[in-house]
Structures are given as C-alpha cells and as structure tokens.
C-alpha positions in Angstrom: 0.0 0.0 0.0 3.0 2.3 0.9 4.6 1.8 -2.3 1.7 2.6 -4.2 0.5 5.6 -2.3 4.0 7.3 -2.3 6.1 5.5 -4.7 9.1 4.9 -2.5 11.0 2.5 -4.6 11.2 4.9 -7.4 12.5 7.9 -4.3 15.3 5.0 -3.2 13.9 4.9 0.0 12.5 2.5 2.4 9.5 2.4 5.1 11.8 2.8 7.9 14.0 5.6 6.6 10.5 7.7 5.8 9.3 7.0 9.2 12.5 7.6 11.4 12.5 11.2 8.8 8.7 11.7 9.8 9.9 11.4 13.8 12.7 14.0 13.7 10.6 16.4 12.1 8.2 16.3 14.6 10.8 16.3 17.1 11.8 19.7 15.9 8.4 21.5 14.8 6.1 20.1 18.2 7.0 23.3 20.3 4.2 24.7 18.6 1.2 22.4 20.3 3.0 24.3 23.2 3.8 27.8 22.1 0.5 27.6 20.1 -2.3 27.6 22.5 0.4 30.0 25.1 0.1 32.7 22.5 -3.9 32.3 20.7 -5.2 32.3 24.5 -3.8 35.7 25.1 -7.0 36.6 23.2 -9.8 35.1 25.0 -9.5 32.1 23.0 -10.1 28.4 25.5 -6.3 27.3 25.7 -7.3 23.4 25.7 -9.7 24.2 22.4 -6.7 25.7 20.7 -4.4 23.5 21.7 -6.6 20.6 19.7 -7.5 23.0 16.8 -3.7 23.5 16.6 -2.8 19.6 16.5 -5.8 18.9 14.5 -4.3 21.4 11.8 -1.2 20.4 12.1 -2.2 16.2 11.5 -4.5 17.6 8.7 -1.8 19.7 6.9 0.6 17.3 7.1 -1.8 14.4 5.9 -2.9 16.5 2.8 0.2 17.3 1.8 1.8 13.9 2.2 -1.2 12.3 0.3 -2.1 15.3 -2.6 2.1 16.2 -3.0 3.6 13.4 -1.8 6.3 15.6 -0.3 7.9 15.0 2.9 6.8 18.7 4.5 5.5 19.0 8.0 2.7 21.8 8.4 1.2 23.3 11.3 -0.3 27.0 12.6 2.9 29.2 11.7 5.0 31.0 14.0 4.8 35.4 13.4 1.5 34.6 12.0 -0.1 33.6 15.1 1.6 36.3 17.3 0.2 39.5 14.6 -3.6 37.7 15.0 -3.2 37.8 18.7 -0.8 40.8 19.6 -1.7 43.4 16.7 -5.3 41.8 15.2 -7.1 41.5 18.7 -5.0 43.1 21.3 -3.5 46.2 19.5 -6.9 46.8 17.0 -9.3 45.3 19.2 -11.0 42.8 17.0 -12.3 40.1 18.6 -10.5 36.7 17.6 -14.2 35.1 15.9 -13.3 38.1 13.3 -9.3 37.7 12.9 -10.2 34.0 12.3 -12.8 35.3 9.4 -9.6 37.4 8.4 -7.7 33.9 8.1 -10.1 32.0 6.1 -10.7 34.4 3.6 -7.2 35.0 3.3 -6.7 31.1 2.6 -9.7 31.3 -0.1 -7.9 34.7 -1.7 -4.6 32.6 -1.5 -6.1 29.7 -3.0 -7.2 31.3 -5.7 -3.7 32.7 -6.6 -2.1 29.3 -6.3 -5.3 28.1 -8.6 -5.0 30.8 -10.9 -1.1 31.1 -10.8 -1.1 34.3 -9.7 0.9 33.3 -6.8 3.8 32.6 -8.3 3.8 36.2 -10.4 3.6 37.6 -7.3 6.9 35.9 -5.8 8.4 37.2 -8.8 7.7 40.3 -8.6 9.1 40.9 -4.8 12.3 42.0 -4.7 14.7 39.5 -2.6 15.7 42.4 -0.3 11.8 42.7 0.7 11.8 39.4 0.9 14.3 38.8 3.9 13.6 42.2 5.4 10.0 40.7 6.2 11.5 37.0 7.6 14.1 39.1 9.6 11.6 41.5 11.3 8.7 39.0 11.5 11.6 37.6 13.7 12.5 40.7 15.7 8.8 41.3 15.7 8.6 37.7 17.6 11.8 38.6 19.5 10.1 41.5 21.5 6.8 39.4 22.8 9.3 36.6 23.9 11.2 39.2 26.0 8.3 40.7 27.3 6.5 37.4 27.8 9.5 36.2 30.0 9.5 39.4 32.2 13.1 40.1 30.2 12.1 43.6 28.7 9.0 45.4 31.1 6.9 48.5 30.1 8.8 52.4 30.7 7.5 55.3 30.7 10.4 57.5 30.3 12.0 55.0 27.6 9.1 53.2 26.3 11.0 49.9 27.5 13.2 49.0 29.9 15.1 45.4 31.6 13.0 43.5 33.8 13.8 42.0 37.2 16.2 39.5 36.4 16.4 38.1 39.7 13.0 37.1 39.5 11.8 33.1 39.2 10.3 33.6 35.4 13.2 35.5 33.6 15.4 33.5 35.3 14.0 30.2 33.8 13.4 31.6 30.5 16.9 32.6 30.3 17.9 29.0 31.0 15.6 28.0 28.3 17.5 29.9 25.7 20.6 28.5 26.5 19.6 24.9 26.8 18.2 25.3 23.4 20.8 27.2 21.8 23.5 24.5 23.4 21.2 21.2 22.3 20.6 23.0 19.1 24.6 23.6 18.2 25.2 19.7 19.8 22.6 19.0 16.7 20.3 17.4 19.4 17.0 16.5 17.6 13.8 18.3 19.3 16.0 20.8 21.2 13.3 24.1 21.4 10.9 21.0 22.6 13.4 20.2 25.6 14.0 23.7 26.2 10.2 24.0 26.8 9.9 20.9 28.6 13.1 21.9 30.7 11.7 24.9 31.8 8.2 24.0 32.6 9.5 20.9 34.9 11.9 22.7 36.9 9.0 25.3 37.4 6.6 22.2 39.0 10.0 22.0 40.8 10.1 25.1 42.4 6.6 25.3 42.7 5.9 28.4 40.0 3.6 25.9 38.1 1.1 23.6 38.7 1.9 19.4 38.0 -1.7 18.9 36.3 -0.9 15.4 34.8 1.0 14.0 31.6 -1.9 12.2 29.8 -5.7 11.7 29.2 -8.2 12.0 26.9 -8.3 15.6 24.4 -10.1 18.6 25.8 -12.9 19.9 23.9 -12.1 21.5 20.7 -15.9 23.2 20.9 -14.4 26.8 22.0 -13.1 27.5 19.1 -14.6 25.2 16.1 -16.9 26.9 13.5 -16.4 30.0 15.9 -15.0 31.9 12.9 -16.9 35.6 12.0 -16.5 35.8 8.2 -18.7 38.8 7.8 -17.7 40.4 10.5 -13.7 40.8 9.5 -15.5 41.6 5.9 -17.3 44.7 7.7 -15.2 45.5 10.5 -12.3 47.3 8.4 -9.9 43.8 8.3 -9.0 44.3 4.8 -5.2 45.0 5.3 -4.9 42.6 7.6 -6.0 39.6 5.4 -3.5 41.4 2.7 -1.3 40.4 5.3 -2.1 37.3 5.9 -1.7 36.8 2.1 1.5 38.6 1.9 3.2 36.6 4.3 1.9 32.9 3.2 2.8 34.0 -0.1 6.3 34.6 0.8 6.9 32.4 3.8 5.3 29.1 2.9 6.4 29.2 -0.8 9.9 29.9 0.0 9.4 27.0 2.9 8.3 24.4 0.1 11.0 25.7 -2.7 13.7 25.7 -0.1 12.7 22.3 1.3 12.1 20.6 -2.1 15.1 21.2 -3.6 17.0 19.5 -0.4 14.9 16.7 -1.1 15.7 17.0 -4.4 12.1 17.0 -5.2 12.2 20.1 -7.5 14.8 20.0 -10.0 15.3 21.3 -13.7 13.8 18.9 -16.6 12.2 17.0 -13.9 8.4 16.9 -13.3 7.3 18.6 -10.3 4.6 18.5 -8.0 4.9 21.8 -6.5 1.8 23.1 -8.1 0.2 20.2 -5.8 1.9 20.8 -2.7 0.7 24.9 -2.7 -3.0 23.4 -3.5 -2.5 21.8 0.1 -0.9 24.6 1.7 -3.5 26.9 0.5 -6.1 23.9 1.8 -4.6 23.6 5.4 -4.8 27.3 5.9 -8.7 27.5 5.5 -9.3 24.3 7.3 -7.4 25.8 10.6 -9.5 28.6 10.6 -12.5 26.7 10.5 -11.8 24.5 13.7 -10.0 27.2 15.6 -6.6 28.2 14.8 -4.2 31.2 12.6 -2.8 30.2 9.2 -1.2 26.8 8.8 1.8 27.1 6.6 5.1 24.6 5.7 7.6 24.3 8.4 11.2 25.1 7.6 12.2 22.4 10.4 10.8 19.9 7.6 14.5 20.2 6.2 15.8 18.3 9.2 13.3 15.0 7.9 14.9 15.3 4.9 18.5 15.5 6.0 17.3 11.9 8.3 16.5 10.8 4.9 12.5 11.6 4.3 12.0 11.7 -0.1 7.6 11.5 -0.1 4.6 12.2 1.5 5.2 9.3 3.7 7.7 11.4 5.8 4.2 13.9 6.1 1.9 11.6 7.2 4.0 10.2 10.0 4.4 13.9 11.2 0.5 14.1 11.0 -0.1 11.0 12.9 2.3 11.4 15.6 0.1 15.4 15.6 -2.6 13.4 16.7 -0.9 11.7 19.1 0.0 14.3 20.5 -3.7 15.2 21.8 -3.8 12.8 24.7 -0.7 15.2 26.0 -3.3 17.8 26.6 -2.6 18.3 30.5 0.9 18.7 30.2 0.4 21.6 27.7 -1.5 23.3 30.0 1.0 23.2 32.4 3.6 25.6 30.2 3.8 29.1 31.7 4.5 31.6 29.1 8.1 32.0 30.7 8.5 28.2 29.1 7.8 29.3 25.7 9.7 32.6 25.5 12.8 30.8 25.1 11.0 29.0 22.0 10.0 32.1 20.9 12.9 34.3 21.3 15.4 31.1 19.6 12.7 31.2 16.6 13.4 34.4 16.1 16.9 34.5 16.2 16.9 32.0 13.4 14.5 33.9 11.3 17.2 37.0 11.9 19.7 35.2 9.5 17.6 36.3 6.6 19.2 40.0 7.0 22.5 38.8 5.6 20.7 37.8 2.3 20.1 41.7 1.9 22.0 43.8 -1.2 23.2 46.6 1.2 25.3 48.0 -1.0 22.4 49.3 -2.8 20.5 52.4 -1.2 17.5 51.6 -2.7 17.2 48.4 -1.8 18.9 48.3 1.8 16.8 51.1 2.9 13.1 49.9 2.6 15.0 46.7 3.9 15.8 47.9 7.1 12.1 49.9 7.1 10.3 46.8 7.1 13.0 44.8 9.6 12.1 48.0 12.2 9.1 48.9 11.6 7.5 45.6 12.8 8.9 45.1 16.6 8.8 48.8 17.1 5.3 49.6 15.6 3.9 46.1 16.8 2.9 44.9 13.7 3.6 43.2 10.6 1.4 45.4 8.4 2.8 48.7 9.3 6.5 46.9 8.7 5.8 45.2 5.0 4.0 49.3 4.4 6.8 51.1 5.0 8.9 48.4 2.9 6.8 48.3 0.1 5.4 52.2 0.1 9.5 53.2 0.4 10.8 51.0 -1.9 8.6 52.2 -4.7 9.5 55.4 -3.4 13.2 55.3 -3.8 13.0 53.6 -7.2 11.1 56.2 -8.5 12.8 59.3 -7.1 16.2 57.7 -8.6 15.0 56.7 -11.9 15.4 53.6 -12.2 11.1 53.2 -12.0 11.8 50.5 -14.5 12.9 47.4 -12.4 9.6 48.0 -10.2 7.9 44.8 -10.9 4.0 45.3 -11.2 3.4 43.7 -8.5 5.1 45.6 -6.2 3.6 48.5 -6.9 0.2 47.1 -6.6 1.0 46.1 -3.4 2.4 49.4 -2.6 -0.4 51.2 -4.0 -2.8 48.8 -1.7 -1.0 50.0 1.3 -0.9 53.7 0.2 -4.9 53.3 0.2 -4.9 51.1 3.5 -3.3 54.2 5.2 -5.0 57.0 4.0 -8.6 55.5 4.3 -8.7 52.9 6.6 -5.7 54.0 9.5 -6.5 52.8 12.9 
C-alpha cells in the first residue's frame, strides 16, 4: 500500500527511513502544540480548544500534503503569524478573535485562488529578494520582543518606552535557562532541542513550585471553543482588509519559500524533472482555510521539515508520520496546560533568532534596496505589527526607485502592493 500511495522504490527509499525522517521532524516543529495555545489564548480564545485546533491542523496539513504532494513537509499553525492575529489583530486593533479568524479563512480562499489561478507565483516574482528577507528578519524581531516581554526580560517604561525587567526574578530567570539549553542542544545537533527547552523549563518550574503538575496524559479537551467559531462577515465589515493582505502577503512569501527551499534539499524540485509543487501549494493553500474553521491562525510549511529530509525523508510518507504522531499528541493535553508563558519565551525568542539570519541575504550596498529593507525589519517590533513593517517596505521602496529613476525594475506587483498599502493608510488608518 506504501509503495503505491507514495512511490518509494522509485525515491530509493525505504519504510523505515521515511518513518525515522517523519519522527525527527516532529521532534523539531512540536514546540508549537505548546507555544501555540500559550500565544492564541492571550486573546480570550479556550487554551485546551486551541491546543486541539492547533494539532488537528497540524495532523491535517501534514496528511494533505503527504497524500495530494507526496512531499515529505510537515505543516502546522505558523509562527509570526499567530503572534500578529493575537498581539496586533485582537489586542493592538481590538477585534475580537471570531473576526481575525474570518480574516484567516478568507485570506486562505484569496490565497487559493492565486495558487489556482497562478497568480501566486507572479507575485513571488515580482518581490524583490531584499523585501523578501527584510520581512522573515523582522517578523523575527517582531517575535523577539513578545518573547522578551512574555519572559519578564524587557518590562513597560515610561520614560523610555522599554526597559530590563527583574532578572532576579523566578520567570526570567527560567526563561533565560531555556534559551541556552536550546541554543546549546541546538549547536550539539540534538534533535527536538526548542521542545526540551520547553519541557526543561516548565518541569523545573513544577520544581520550584511556580507551576502547577496537572498530569501527563488523558483524553483531548474539547475542541468546541473555538470550532466553527470563525466571524467571516464580521472581519469583511469590520475594516480587516489589510490585515488579510497580510495574511496573504506573508503565506505568499513564507510558505512558498518554505516548500521551494525544502524541495530542492529533497531533491524533489529539480530542472527537466516533473514537479509537483503546483500540488503541494494546493495543500498549503487547503490547510490554511481548514485551521480557521476549527479554531486556529494560518497553517503554513515548516522550515524544520529540512531536518526529515536530511534523516532521509523523499515522499509524502515522511508527512503523514508527522500528522499522525500530531494526533498523538492530543492525549498530552494536560501537560500543555502546564507551560507558563516563561516556558515558551525561550522557543519564541530562539525562533526568532533563526529567522534573523535572513538579513544577511540583503544587497546593502544598494541604497534603494537596503533602505526599505531595514524599514520593514524596524518597523515591525517597534510599531507592533507586521502590516505597518511590510508598508513602509513596500510604500518606500517604490519610493526610492522612483525618485532615482530607475522606475523600470519595479515589478508590477510591487507597486500594486504598494499602491494597496498607500490606500490602506489614508482610508482605513486605525
């Protein structure tokens, strides 16, 4: 049945291999059933609902693109995504999350339709690489300040706007162990590091008494909290039209590059070779609308699906071990809700760090382009939001090419995107 379902002979690979692949990618990407639910619940959303929604999506991501691609790519609710639907959607605009997950599913119907249509990949093109990195590295910088605030690490100022916590304090104390158990295991090239970190962390806290010991296993919570609780028409009337541009923006960018960059380790997208890339956005595109339907923000290809491939993971095989071991993982329920937020701000805060390497990949020789670059980095973490960041990027860079004459390498696409943003701010500011 394997053979036939995901043609492993002809990847020269085995059952084991794809399986043992499967495992260490879920080793490295499971922080999220933790970080997850520790982040979506700062809006009023049941933690043990989204904890299922955010397994469930993950097991059904995973599944579909193991069994419509056949690639060996992991998926699950995507890190910087789900901290702009709770920190800048609901807490800095004040939607409620029933609307920001309305936001999400029409986004994932828009972003079908321009995987469909093959519209997405114009788009791509038409983003300068600068942009590109500028928006990974301050979507990480962007993640970098809620971990330090989340961990007690950087507190609110008045005089400065921010300031350094109390360091001597049980929380940022643990959270700064976390860090550098994670970055340590992670140099050793210990599989599942972030997920010791976490697990590190939230034990020694049960230790010390900080946190609560509330069990290890039993049956999943109730995933009624959050399932079907999505308010399409109200994020269609309630002024969330940049936001799902967004939401768009950033699965355009972010999964595609995931999926590209993964493939071609696998070896899965090569020139003169069929590909089924055109399949595996179909189920990226799918996974996204599905999460928002039982409870969770976009769903998007994990970069940690590069570590399966290194163990040796060639098809879809690789996926659906990923997605059954997701739902697995719901019997684990009541050790999830025993991570304080302390335990995840390590995750958090190493996440973004990695997504930081991206700046290096920017031309900053070039005014033009290393300016909007660094726009879109700052603007993010210091505006608190990944819309303002990617419209000062896109709004400058169009700028600056125009003022210097060289208007002619502006891809149309950019400038609709710039032009969208243009509008955003002048009619529909918060």
């Amino acid at each position: 049945m394997f053979e036939r379902l995901f043609k492993l002979k002809e990847h020269d690979t085995t059952i084991r291999a794809e399986v043992v692949a499967g495992l260490t990618t879920f080793l490295t990407m499971s922080y999220i059933i933790f970080v997850n639910p520790d982040i979506l619940s700062t809006t009023g959303m049941d933690r043990d609902a989204v904890f299922v929604a955010t397994c469930l999506a993950a097991a059904l991501g995973s599944a579909v693109m193991a069994l419509v691609a056949n690639w060996p790519i992991g998926m699950a609710p995507g890190m910087g995504l789900n901290a702009f639907f709770a920190f800048t959607v609901v807490a800095a605009l004040g939607f409620t999350w029933q609307q920001a997950l309305g936001a999400v599913f029409i986004s994932g119907i828009i972003f079908l339709f321009l995987t469909v249509t093959g519209v997405r990949s114009w788009l791509i093109a038409g983003i300068p690489p600068s942009l590109r990195s500028a928006i990974a590295a301050g979507i990480g910088l962007f993640l970098g300040i809620i971990a330090l605030k989340n961990a007690g690490i950087v507190v609110d100022n008045p005089a400065t706007l921010v300031g350094l916590g109390d360091l001597k304090q049980t929380g940022p104390l643990l959270a700064i162990l976390g860090f550098f158990v994670i970055a340590v295991l992670d140099s050793l090239r210990v599989r599942g590091s972030i997920l010791i970190g976490i697990l590190v962390v939230t034990v020694l806290s049960m230790v010390l008494g900080v946190s609560e010991f509330k069990g290890v296993v039993s049956a999943p919570p109730s995933i009624a909290p959050t399932f079907f609780q999505l308010d399409i028409m109200g994020a269609l009337h309630g002024g969330l039209v940049h936001v799902i541009l967004v939401f768009v923006l950033v699965e355009v960018f972010d999964a595609t590059g995931t999926l590209i960059g993964v493939a071609k380790r696998a070896k899965l997208v090569e020139e003169g070779k069929p590909s089924r890339l055109g399949r595996a956005l179909l189920a990226d595109s799918s996974a996204i609308i599905a999460g928002s339907m039982i409870g969770t923000s976009s769903t998007t290809a994990y970069v940690e699906s590069a570590s399966g491939v290194q163990a040796g993971g060639r098809t879809g095989l690789t996926a659906l071990t990923i997605s059954v071991l997701f739902l697995a993982a719901l019997f684990v329920s009541p050790l999830a809700a025993a991570v304080p937020s302390y335990a995840t701000a390590p995750a958090l805060l190493y996440v973004a760090g990695l997504m930081m390497r991206e700046l290096t990949e920017i031309e900053w020789d070039d005014l033009t382009e290393a300016a909007p670059a660094a726009l879109t980095a700052l603007a993010m973490p210091f505006t608190y939001s990944i819309a303002n960041g990617l419209a000062f990027g896109f709004v400058s860079y169009v700028i600056l090419k125009l003022c210097t004459g060289r208007w002619t390498v502006i891809h149309p696409a950019t400038q609709i995107v710039a032009a969208l943003f243009i509008v955003r701010f002048a009619f529909f500011a918060e």
